[in-house]
C-alpha atoms as a printed R data frame, in Angstrom:
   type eleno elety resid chain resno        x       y       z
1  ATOM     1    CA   UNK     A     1 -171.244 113.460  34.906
2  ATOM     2    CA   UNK     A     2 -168.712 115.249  32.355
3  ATOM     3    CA   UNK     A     3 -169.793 116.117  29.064
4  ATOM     4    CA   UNK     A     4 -167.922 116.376  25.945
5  ATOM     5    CA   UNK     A     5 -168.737 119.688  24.126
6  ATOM     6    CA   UNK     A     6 -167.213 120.911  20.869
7  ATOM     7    CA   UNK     A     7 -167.305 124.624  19.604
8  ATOM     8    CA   UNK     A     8 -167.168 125.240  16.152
9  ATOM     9    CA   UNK     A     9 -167.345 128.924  14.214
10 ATOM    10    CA   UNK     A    10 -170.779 128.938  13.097
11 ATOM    11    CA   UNK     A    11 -169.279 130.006   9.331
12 ATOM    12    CA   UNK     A    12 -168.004 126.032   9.725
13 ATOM    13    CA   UNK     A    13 -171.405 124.760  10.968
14 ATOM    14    CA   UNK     A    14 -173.238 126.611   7.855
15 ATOM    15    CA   UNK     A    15 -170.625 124.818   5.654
16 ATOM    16    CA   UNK     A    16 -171.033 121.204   7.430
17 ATOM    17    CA   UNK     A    17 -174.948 121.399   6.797
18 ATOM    18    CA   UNK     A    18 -174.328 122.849   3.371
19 ATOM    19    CA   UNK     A    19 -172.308 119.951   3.146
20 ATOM    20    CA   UNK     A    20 -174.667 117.296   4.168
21 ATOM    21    CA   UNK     A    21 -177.770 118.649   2.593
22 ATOM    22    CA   UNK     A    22 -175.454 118.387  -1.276
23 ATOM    23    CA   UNK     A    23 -174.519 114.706   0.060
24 ATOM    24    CA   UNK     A    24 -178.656 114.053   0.934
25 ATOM    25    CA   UNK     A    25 -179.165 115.158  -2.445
26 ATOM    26    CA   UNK     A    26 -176.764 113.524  -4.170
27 ATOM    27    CA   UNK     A    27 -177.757 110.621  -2.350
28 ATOM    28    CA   UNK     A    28 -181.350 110.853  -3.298
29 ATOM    29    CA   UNK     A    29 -179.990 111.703  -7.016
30 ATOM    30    CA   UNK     A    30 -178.042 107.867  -7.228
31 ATOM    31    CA   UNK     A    31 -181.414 106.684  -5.841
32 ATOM    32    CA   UNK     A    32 -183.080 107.892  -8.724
33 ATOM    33    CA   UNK     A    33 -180.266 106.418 -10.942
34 ATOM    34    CA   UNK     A    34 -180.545 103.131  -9.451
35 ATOM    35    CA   UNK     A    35 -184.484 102.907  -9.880
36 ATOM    36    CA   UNK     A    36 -183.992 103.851 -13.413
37 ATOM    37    CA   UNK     A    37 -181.724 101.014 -14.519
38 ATOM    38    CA   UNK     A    38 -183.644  98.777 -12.563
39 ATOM    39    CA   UNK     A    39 -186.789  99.513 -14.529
40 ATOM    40    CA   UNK     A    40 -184.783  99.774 -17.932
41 ATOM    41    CA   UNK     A    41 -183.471  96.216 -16.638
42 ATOM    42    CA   UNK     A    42 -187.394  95.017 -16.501
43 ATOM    43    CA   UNK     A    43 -188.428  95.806 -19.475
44 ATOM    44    CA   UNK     A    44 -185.385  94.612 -21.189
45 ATOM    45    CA   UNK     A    45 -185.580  91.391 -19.620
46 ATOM    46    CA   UNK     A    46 -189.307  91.837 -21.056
47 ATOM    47    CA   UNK     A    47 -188.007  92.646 -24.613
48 ATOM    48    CA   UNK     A    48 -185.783  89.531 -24.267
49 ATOM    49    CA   UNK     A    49 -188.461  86.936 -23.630
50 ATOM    50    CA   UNK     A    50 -190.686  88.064 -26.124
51 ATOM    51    CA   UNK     A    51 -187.685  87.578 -28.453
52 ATOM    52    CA   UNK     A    52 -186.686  84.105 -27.229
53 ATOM    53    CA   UNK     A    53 -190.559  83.202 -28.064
54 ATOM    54    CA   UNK     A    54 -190.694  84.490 -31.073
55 ATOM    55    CA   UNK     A    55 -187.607  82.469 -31.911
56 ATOM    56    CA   UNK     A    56 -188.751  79.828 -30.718
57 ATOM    57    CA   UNK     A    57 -191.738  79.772 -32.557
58 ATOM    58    CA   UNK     A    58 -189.705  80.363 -36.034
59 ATOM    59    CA   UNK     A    59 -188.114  77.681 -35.060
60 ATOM    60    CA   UNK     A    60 -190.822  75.167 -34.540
61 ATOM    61    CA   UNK     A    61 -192.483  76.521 -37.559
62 ATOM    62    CA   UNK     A    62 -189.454  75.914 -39.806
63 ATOM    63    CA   UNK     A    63 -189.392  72.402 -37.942
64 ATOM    64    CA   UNK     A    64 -192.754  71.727 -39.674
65 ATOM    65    CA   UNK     A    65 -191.936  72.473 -42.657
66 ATOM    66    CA   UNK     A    66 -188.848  71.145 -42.637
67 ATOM    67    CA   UNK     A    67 -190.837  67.531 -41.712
68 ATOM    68    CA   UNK     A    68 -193.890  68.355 -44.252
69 ATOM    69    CA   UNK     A    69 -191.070  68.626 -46.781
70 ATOM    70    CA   UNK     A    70 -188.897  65.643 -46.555
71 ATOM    71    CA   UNK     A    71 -190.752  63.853 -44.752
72 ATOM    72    CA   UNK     A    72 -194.423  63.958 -46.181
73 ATOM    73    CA   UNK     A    73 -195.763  60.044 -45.495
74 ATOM    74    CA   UNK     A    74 -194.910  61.303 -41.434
């Protein structure tokens, strides 16, 4: 059975986990981005449908008047 080694300078093997432990941690940095957004996303979304009820409620109240208004025997 034949094995494959590869021998690197330990100076390089330092710098390869140096390496991956920065790319971990930038990883785990755009995780923390991404959660972010997501839960600025939620509450915007939040914002928005309080909005559109609010709207909507202007909107039937100005109906009603709008009716009681010109159209008072209704």
């Amino acid at each position: 059975m034949a094995t494959n080694q590869t021998f690197i300078k330990l100076e390089e093997y330092k710098e390869i986990l140096d390496i991956v432990d920065l790319c971990k941690a930038k990883l785990s940095d755009v995780n923390s981005t991404l959660n972010q957004i997501d839960s600025i996303r939620s509450e915007e979304a939040k914002e928005l449908s309080a909005w559109r009820d609010n709207v909507k409620e202007i909107e039937s109240k100005i109906s009603s008047i709008d009716k009681n208004l010109f159209n008072p025997e209704e």
